[in-house]
C-alpha positions as CSV (number, residue, x, y, z in Angstrom):
1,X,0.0,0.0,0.0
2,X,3.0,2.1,0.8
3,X,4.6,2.0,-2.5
4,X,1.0,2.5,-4.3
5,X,0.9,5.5,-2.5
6,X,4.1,7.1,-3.0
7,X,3.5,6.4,-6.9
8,X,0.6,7.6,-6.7
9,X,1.7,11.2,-5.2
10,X,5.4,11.1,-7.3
11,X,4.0,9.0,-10.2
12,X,5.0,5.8,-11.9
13,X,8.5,4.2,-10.8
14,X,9.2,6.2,-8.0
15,X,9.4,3.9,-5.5
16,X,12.1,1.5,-7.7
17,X,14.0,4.8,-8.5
18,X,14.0,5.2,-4.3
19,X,15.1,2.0,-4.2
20,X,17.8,1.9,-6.3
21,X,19.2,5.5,-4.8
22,X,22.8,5.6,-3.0
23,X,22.0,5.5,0.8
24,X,23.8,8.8,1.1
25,X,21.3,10.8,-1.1
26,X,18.4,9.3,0.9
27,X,17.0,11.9,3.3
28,X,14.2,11.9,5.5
29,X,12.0,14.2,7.2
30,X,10.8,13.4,10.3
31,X,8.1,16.7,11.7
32,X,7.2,16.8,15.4
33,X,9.8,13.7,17.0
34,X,7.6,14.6,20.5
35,X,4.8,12.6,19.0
36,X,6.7,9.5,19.7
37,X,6.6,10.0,23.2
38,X,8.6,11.3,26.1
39,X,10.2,7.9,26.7
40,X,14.0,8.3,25.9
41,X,14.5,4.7,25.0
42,X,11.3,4.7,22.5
43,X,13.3,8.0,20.1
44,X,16.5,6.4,20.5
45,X,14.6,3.1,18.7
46,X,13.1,5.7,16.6
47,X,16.2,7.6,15.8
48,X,18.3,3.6,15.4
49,X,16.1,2.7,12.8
50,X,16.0,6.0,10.5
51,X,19.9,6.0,10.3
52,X,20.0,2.1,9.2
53,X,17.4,3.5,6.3
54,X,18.5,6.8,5.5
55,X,22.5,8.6,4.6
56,X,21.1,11.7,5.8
57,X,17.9,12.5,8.7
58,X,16.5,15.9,9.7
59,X,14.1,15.9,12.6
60,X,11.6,18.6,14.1
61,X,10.4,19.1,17.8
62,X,8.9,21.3,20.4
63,X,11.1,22.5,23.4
64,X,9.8,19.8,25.6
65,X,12.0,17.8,23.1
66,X,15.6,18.9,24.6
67,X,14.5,17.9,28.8
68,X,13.5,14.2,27.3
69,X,17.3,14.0,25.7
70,X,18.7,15.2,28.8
71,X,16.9,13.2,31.2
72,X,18.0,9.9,29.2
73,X,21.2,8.3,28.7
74,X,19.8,6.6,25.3
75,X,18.1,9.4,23.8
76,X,21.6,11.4,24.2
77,X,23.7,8.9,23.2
78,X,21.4,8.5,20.0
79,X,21.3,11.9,19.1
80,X,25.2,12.9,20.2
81,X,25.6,12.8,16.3
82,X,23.2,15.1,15.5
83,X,23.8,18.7,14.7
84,X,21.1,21.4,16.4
85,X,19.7,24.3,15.4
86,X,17.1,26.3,17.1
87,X,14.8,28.5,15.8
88,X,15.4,32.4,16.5
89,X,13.1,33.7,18.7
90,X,11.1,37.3,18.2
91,X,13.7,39.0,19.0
92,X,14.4,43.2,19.7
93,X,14.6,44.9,16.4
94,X,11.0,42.8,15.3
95,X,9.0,43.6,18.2
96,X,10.4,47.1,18.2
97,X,8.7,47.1,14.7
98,X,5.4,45.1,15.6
99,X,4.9,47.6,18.8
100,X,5.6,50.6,16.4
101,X,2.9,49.3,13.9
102,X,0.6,48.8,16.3
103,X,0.8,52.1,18.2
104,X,0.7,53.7,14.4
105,X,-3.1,53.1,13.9
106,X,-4.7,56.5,14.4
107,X,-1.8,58.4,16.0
108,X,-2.0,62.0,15.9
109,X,0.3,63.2,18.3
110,X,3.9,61.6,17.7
111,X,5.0,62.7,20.9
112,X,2.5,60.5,22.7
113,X,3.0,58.1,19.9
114,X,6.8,57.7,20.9
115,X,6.4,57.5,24.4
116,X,3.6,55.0,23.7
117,X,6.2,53.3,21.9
118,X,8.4,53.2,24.3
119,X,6.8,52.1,27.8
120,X,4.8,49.1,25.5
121,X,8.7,48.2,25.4
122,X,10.3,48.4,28.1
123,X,6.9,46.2,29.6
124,X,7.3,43.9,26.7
125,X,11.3,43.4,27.0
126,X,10.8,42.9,30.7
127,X,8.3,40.5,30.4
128,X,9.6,38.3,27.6
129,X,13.3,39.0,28.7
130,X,12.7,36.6,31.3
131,X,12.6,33.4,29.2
132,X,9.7,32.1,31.1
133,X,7.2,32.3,28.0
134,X,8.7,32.2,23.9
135,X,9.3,35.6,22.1
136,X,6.6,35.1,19.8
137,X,4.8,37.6,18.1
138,X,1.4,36.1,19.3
139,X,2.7,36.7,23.1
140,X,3.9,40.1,21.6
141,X,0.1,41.2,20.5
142,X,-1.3,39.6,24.2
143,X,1.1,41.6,26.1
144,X,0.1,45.2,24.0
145,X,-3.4,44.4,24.4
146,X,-3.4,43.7,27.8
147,X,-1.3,47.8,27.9
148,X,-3.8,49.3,25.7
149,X,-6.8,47.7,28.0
150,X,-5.5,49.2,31.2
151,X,-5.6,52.1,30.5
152,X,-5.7,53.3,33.7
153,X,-2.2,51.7,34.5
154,X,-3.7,49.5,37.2
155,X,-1.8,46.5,35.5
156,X,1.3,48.0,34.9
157,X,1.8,49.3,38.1
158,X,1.1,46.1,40.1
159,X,4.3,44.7,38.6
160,X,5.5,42.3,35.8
161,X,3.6,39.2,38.0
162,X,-0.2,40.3,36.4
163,X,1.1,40.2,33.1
164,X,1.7,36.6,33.1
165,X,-1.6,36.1,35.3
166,X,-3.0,38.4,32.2
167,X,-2.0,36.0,29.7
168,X,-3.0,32.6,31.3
169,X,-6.2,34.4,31.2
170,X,-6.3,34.9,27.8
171,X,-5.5,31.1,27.2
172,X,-8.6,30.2,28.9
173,X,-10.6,33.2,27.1
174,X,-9.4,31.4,23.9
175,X,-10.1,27.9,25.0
176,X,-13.9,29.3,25.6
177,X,-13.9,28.9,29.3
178,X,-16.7,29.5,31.2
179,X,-15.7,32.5,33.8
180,X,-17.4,30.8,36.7
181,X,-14.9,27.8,36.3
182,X,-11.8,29.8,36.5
183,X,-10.9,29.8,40.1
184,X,-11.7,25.6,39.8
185,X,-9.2,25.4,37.0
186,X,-7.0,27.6,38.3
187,X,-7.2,25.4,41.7
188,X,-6.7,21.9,39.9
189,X,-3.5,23.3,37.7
190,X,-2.4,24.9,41.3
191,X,-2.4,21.5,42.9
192,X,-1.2,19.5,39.7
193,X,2.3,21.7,39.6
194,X,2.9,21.4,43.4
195,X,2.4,17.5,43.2
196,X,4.5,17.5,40.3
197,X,7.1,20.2,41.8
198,X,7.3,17.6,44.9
199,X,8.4,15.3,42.8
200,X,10.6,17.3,41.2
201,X,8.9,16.2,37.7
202,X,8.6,18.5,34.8
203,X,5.8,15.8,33.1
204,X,3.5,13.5,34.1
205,X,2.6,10.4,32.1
206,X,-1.7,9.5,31.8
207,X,-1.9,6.9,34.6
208,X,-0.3,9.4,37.9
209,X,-3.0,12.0,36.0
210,X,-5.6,9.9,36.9
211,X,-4.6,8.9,40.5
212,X,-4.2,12.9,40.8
213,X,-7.1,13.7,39.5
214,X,-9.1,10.9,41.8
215,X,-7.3,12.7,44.6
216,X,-8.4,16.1,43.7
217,X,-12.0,14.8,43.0
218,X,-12.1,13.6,46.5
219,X,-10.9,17.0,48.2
220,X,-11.9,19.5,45.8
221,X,-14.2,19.4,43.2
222,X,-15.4,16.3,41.0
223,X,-14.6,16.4,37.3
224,X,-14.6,14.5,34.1
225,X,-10.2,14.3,33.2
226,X,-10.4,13.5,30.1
227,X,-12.7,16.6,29.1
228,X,-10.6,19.2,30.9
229,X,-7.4,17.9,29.8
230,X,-8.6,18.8,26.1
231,X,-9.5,22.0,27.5
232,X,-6.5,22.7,28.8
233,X,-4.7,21.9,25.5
234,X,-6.7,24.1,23.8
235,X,-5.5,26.4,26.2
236,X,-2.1,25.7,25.7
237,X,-1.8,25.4,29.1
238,X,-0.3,21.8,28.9
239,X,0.9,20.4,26.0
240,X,0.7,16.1,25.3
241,X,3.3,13.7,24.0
242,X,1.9,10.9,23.6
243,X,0.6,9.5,27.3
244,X,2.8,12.4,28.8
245,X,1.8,15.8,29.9
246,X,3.5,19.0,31.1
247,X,2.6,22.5,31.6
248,X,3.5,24.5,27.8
249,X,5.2,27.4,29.1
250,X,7.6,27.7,32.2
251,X,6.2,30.5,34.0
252,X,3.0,28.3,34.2
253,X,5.3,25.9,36.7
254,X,6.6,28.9,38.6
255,X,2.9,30.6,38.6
256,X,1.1,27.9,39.9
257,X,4.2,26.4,42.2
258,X,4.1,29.6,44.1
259,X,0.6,30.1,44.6
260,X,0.4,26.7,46.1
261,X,3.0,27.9,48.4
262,X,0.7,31.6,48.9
263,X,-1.7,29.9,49.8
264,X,-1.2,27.4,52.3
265,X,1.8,28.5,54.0
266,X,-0.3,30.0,56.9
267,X,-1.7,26.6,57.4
268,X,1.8,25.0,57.0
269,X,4.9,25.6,58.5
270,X,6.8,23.7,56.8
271,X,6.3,25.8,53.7
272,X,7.0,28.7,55.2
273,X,10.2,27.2,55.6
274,X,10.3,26.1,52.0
275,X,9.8,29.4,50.8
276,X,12.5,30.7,53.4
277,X,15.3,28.4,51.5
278,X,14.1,29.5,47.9
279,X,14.6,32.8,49.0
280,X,18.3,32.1,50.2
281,X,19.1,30.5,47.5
282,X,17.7,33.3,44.7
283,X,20.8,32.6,42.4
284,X,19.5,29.6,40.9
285,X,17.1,30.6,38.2
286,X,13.8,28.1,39.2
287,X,14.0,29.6,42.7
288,X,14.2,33.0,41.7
289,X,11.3,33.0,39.3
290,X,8.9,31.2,42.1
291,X,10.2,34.1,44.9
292,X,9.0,36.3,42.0
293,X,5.2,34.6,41.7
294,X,5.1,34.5,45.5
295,X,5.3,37.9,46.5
296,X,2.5,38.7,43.8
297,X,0.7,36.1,45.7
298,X,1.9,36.8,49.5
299,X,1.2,40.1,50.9
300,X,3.5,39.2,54.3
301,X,6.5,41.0,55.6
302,X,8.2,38.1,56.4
303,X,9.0,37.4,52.7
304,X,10.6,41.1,52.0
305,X,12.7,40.6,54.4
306,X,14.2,37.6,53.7
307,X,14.4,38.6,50.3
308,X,16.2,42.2,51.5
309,X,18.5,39.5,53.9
310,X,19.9,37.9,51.1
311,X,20.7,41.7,49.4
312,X,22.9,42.6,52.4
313,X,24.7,39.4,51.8
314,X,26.2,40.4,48.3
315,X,29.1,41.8,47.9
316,X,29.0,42.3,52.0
317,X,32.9,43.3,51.7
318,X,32.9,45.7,49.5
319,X,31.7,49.1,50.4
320,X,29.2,51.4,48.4
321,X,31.1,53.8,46.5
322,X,31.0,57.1,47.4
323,X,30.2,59.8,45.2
324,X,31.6,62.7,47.0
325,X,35.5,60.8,47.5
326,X,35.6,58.2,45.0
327,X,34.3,60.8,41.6
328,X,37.8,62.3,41.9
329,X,39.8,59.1,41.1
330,X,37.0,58.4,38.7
331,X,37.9,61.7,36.7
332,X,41.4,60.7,36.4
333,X,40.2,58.3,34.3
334,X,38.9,60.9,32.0
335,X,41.9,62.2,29.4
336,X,39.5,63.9,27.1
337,X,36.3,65.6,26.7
338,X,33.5,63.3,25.7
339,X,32.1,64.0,22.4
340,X,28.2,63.1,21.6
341,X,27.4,62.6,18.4
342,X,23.8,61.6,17.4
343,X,22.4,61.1,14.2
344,X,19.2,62.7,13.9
345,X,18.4,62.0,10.4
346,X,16.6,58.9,11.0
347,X,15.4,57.8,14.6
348,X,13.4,54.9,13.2
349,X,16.3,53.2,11.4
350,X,18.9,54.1,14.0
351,X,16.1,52.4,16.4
352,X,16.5,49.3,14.3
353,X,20.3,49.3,14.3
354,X,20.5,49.4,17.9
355,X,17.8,46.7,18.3
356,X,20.1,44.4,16.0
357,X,22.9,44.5,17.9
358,X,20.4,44.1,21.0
359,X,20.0,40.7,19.1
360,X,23.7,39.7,18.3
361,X,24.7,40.3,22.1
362,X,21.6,38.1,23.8
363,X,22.9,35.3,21.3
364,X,26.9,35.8,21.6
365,X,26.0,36.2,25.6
366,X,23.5,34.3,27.1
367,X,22.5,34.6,30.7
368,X,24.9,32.3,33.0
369,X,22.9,29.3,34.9
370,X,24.1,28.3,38.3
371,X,22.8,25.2,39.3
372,X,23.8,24.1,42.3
373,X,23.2,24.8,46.3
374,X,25.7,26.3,48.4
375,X,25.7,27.1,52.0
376,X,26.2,30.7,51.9
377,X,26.1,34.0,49.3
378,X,29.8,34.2,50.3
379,X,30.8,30.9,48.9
380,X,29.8,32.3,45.1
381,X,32.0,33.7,43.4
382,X,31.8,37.4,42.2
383,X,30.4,37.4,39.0
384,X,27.9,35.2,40.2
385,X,26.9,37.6,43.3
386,X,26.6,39.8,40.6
387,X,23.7,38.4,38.9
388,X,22.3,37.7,42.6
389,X,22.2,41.1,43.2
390,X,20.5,42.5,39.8
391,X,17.8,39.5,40.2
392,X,17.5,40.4,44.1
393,X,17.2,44.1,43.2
394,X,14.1,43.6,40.5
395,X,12.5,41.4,42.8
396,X,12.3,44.2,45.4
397,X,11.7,46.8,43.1
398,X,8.6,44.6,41.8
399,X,7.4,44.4,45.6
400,X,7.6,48.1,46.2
401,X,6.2,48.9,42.9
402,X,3.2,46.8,43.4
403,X,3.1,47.4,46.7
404,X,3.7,51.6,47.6
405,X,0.6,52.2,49.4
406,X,0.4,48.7,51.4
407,X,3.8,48.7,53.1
408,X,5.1,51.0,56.2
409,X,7.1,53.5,55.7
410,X,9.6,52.7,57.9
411,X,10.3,49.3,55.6
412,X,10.2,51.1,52.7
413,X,12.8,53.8,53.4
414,X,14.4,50.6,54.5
415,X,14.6,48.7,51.7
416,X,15.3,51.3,49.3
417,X,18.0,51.6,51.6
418,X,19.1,48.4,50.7
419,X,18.5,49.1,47.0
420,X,20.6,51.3,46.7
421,X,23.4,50.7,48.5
422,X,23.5,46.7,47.0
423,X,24.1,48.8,42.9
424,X,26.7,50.8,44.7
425,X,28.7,48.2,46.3
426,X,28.9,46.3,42.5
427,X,29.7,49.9,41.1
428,X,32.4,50.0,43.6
429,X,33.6,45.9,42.9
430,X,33.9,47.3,39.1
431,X,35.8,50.7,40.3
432,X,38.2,48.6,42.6
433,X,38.9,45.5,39.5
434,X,39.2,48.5,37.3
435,X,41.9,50.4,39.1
436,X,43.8,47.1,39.7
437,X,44.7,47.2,36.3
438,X,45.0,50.4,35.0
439,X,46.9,49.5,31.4
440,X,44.0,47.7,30.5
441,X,41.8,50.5,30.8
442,X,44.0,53.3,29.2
443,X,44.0,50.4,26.1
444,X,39.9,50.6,26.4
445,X,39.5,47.0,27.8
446,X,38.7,45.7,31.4
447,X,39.3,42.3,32.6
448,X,36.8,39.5,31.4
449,X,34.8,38.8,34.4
450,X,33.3,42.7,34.4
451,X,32.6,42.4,30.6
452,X,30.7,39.4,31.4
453,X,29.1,40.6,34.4
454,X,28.1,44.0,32.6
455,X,26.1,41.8,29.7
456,X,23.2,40.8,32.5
């Protein structure tokens, strides 16, 4: 039937002239390799069999794709071989352009039109610089629709958190969800990611879905799986391969992680204590993005000041730079007069040149990961307490910008205290490495570690 087919769609003989072909000039396309499953044994079988038929074989996946071949020691040997490419993501200079098109419609004032432009992008590269959801156009659209609705700024000043909560919304909107089975939905996926998060699982195959969801029927709320698992697929809230789920985007794990955490940690202890340890150890990335979703979700005092702990931590032997002493061994650095030059002739394209080479650095320098515990913020090393404090520093400032009219004065002079004197203590640790090699910076270059540091 196979061969009846193939002549039939290339026509007569084209299955003998495949046959007789040199193995090296057969290639094969294989679309979509998750469908196979998320079992690493099963795609190494898979990928066995298609290099014993084919010289050459190209294969397509989702990003779910890449944690199966690193949890397996078959799938990884099977596809050590390979050559990968990813797909670029919707990167600066095109959502500069999108946000500019969109704010074009029926501007009149171009002053108001640029600094429309603008704030959409600043929001938009905050939100989407995290990594926690792909730079797509579609998430670039949700995000300026969710600016242009709040108009009143309510959203934007609440912090980057409501964003995200903004665009799981708009998942469910699309998936045609009643609005009376929200906080249900949003209660099941709450519980699902903390069972899985226990686990320390970032899928779940068919049969633990149905032992969780008999659970949660007991204690919560009775309901058909089968039906809202194709709801939430619609959703794109999880995504299937073959019997195995998994939530589509990352900051859906983080989101619903932390308001598990919220929300029972008055009842529990013990997870008062868990958030405690994720918010000493705000260096590793998973950790820092659930701190992130819990103070959105946990008005408490407690939390801001473990958070503002671990700021006084950084850099603790290294002094804020001082203005007033340290500006006059800063101007000795200065041999000539700064000259400004700005092209003027056209804002637009220079826009779109400096958005490019926004591009080439976030693919030449991608964000360091550090992925393992230690005991104290001393024990990292400095570029690495670097990236602490910036991540430390935006969490706060999400807090307080959410936050201005709930919390005491008293703790907010405090903590901008702390705010500002963390920045000034790594604008001293780049003034001290600076000065300890002053050749380098009379030749225009400074030692590796602050180039790298200065990327984040």
């Amino acid at each position: 039937m196979l061969t009846r087919k193939v002549e039939d769609f290339y026509g007569p003989q084209a299955a003998a002239r495949y046959s007789q072909a040199k193995f090296e000039n057969k290639i094969v396309l294989v679309d979509d390799l998750d469908g196979v499953g998320a079992r690493g044994e099963v795609i190494a079988r898979v990928l066995k069999n298609l290099a014993s038929q084919f010289g050459k074989v190209i294969i397509t996946a989702g990003e779910r794709y890449e944690m199966t071949i690193v949890q397996s020691p078959e799938a990884a040997t099977a596809t050590e071989r390979y050559a990968q490419f990813k797909m670029l993501g919707f990167g600066y200079k095109l959502r500069y352009d999108l946000i500019r098109r969109w704010y074009q419609v029926g501007a009149d004032n171009v002053v108001e039109f640029q600094e429309k432009v603008v704030e959409a992008e600043r929001i938009i590269n905050t939100v989407l610089g995290k990594g926690l959801v792909p730079m797509t156009a579609f998430n670039t659209l949700v995000l300026l629709q969710s600016i242009q609705t709040n108009e009143n700024q309510a959203l934007v000043n609440a912090g980057m958190a409501q964003y995200y909560e903004f665009m799981l919304r708009q998942s469910l909107l699309s998936a045609r969800t009643p609005h009376n089975d929200y906080d249900e939905i949003q209660n099941f996926l709450t519980q699902l990611a903390w069972a899985m998060y226990e686990k320390g699982a970032k899928n779940i195959e068919i049969g633990d879905l149905v032992a969780f969801n008999k659970r949660y029927s007991d204690e919560y709320y009775r309901k058909d799986l089968m039906p809202r698992l194709a709801l939430l697929e619609r959703a794109k809230i999880l995504v299937k391969t073959g019997d195995v789920y998994a939530f589509a985007y990352s900051y859906l794990d983080y989101f619903f992680v932390a308001k598990y955490l919220a929300t029972h940690c008055n009842d529990q202890p013990e997870l008062q204590q868990r958030i405690k340890h994720l918010c000493n150890h705000l260096y590793l990335k998973e950790n820092a993005n659930i701190v992130l979703f819990i103070t959105y979700n946990l008005h408490a005092d407690w939390v801001i000041q473990e958070i503002a702990k671990v700021l006084n931590l950084i850099l603790a032997d290294i002094p804020p730079i001082q203005i007033s002493t340290d500006a006059n061994i800063l101007n000795t650095w200065i041999t000539n007069q700064a000259k400004l030059v700005v092209d003027t002739t056209d804002m637009v394209a220079n826009n779109r040149k400096l958005k490019e080479a926004d591009d080439n650095v976030t693919k030449r320098h991608p964000e360091p990961v550090h992925d393992q515990e230690v005991s104290s913020v001393s024990e990292l090393d400095q570029l690495a307490q670097i990236n602490l404090l910036f991540k430390t520093c935006e969490i706060l400032g999400h807090v307080l910008k959410g936050r201005y009219g709930s919390i005491r004065n008293q703790v907010k002079e405090d903590l901008m205290k702390r705010l500002f004197d963390a920045p000034l203590r790594g604008v001293n640790f780049f003034h001290q490495l600076i000065n300890l090699e002053p050749e380098r910076r009379n030749q225009g270059s400074i030692p590796v570690v602050a180039q790298e540091a200065s990327q984040d």
